[in-house]
C-alpha positions in Angstrom: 9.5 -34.1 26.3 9.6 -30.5 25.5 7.6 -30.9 22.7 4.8 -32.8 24.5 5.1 -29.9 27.5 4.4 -27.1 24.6 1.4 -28.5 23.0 -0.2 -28.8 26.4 0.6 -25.4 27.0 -0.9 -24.9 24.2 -4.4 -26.6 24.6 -4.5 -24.8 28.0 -4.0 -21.6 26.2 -6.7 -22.3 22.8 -9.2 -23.1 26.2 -8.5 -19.7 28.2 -9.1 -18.0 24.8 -12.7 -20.1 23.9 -13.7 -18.7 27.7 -14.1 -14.8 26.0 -17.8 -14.8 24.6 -17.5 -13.6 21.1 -19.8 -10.6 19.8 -21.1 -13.7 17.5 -24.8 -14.8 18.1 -25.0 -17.9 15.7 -21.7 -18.3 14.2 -21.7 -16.1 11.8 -21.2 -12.5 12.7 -23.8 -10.1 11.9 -21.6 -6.1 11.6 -17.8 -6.2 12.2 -15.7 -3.7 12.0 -13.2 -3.2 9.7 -10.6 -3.5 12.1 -11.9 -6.6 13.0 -13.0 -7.8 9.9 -9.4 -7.3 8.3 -8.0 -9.0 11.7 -10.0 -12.2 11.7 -9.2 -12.6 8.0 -6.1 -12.0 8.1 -6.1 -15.1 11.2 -7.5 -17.7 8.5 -5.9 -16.7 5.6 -2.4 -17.3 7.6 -3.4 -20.9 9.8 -7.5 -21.4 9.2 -6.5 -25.2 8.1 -4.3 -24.9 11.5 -7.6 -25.0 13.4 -8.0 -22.9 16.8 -4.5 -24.0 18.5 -2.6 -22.4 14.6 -5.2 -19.8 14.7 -4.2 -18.3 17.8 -0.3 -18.9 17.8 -0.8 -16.3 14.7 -2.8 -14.0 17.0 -0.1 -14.5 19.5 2.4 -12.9 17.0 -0.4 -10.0 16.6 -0.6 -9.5 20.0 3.3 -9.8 21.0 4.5 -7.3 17.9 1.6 -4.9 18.9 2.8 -4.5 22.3 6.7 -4.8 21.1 5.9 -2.1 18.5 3.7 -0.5 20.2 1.0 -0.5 17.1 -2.8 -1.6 17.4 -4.0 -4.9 16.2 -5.0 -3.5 13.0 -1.5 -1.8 12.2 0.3 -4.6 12.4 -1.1 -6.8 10.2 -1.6 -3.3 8.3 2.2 -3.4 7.7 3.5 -3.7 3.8 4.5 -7.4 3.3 4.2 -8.7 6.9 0.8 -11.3 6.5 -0.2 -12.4 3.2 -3.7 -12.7 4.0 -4.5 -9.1 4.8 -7.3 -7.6 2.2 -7.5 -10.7 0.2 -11.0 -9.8 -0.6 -12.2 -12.9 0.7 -14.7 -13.4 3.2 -14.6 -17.2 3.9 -13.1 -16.1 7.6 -16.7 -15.6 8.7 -17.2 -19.5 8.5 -14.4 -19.2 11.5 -15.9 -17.4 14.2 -12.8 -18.8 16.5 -10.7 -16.2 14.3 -13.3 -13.3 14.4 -13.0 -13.9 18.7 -9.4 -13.9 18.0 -9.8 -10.8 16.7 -12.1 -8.9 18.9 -9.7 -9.6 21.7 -6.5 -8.5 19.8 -8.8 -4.8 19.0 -9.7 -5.0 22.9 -6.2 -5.6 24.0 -6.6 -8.9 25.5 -3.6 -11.4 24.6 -4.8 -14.8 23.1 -2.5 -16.8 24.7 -0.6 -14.9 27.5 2.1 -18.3 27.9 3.5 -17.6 24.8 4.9 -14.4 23.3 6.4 -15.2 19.5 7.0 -12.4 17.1 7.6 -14.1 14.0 6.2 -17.5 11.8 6.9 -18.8 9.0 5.8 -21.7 6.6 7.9 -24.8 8.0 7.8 -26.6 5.1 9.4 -23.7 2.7 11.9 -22.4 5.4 13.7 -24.4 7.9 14.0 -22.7 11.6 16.4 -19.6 10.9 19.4 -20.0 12.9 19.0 -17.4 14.8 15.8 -18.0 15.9 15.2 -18.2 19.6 12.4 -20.4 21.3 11.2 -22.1 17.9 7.9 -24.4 18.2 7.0 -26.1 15.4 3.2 -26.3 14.9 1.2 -28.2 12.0 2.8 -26.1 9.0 4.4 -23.3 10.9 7.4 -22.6 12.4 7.0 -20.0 15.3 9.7 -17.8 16.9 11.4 -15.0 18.3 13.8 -12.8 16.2 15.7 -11.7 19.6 15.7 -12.4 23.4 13.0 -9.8 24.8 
């Protein structure tokens, strides 16, 4: 049951998040800023084959380890080995304007999915949940969770 109760939680959530208009006009976006730009690709690199619910659980651990460290959106995935999709080079996130909005609200402060507050993921399939996790929710391919009650 409490699996069922989180991934409606979550759907309620990805749908609060799809209300924000994006600065997008035809789905692809015209100037971002390199805040932004690094954000949103650093949101598809980690869960774009997670579609919109994976994509935000990962701007969920932005959001909660920007206000927990008290760091912008940019700085944290900024942070030596923390997301491996920061400055790949690529440029295939502007297929996902889902993840650019994702990321335009993480630079304006907005959290994605205010239910939820996780500050750490992994890959489920290459780590199991760390036994000292707390509040674990397993989602596609990811594992997400907090390091310590808050």
């Amino acid at each position: 049951m409490k699996k069922l109760l989180t991934l409606l939680l979550l759907s309620n959530t990805t749908i609060f998040a799809q209300s924000v208009t994006p600065n997008v006009a035809d789905g692809t976006p015209a100037e971002l800023s390199y805040e932004v730009d690094a954000i949103a690709l650093t949101i598809v690199a980690e869960a774009g084959g997670e579609g919109e619910i994976g994509m935000s659980l990962v701007a969920d651990v932005i959001h909660t380890r920007m206000i927990r460290r008290r760091l912008t959106a940019y700085e944290v995935v900024a942070q030596p080995k923390q997301f491996v999709g920061f400055m790949k080079g690529d440029r295939t996130h502007r297929q996902y304007p889902y993840a650019v909005m994702l990321a335009e609200m993480l630079t304006s402060g907005l959290d994605p999915m205010p239910n939820f507050s996780f500050d750490q993921f992994r890959a489920f399939e290459k780590s199991p949940i760390p036994s000292w996790a707390i509040g674990a929710t397993v989602y596609k391919n990811h594992v997400f969770f907090n390091e310590e009650e808050k």
